[in-house]
N, C-alpha and C positions, 0 to 999 in steps of 0.2 A: 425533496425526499431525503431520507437519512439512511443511511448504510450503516451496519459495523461489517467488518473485513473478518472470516473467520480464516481463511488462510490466503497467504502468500507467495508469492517465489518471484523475487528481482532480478535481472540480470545485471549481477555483480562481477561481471566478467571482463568490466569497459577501465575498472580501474586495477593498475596491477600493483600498487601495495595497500588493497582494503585488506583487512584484519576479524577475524571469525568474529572476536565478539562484539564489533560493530556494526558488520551486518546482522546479527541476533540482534539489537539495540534497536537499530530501524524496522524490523518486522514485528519487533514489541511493541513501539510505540505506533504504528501503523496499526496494528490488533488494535490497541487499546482505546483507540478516539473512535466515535463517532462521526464519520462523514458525510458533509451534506452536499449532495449534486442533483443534480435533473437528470442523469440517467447513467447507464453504465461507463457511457465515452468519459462523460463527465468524471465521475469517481473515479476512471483511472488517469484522465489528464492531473484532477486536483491532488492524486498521491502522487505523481510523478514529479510533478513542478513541487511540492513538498517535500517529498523524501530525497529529490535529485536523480534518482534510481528509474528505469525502465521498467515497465511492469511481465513478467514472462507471464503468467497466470493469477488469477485471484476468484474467489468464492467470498460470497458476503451472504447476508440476511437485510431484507430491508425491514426499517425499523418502521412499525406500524405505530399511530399513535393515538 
C-alpha cells in the first residue's frame, strides 16, 4: 500500500541541541515522499527508522491506484 503523510508531529524532545529549521526539513521531507508499507504499524516503523525521529502522531491518505 502507499501512503502520503499529510501531517506530522516527532518527538524532538530526545535530542537537546536539534535546531527549528531541521526539524521543519524532516517533516518536509516526510510530507513529501510517498510511502510504501502494509499497514499503519508499518508506515510508522518505516519513518522512524528513516527519519531517526519517534513518531508522536501522523494523519495520511492512502494512495489508491
Amino acid at each position: 500500500m502507499q501512503f502520503q503523510i499529510t501531517d506530522i508531529e516527532f518527538d524532538f524532545t530526545d535530542d537537546f541541541s536539534h535546531v527549528e529549521n531541521i526539524d521543519q526539513d524532516v517533516i518536509d521531507e516526510v510530507k513529501g515522499t510517498i510511502w510504501e508499507a502494509d499497514d499503519e504499524d508499518d508506515l510508522i516503523e518505516e519513518i522512524t527508522c528513516a527519519s531517526g525521529w519517534c513518531i508522536k502522531s501522523i494523519d495520511y491518505n492512502h494512495i489508491l491506484r
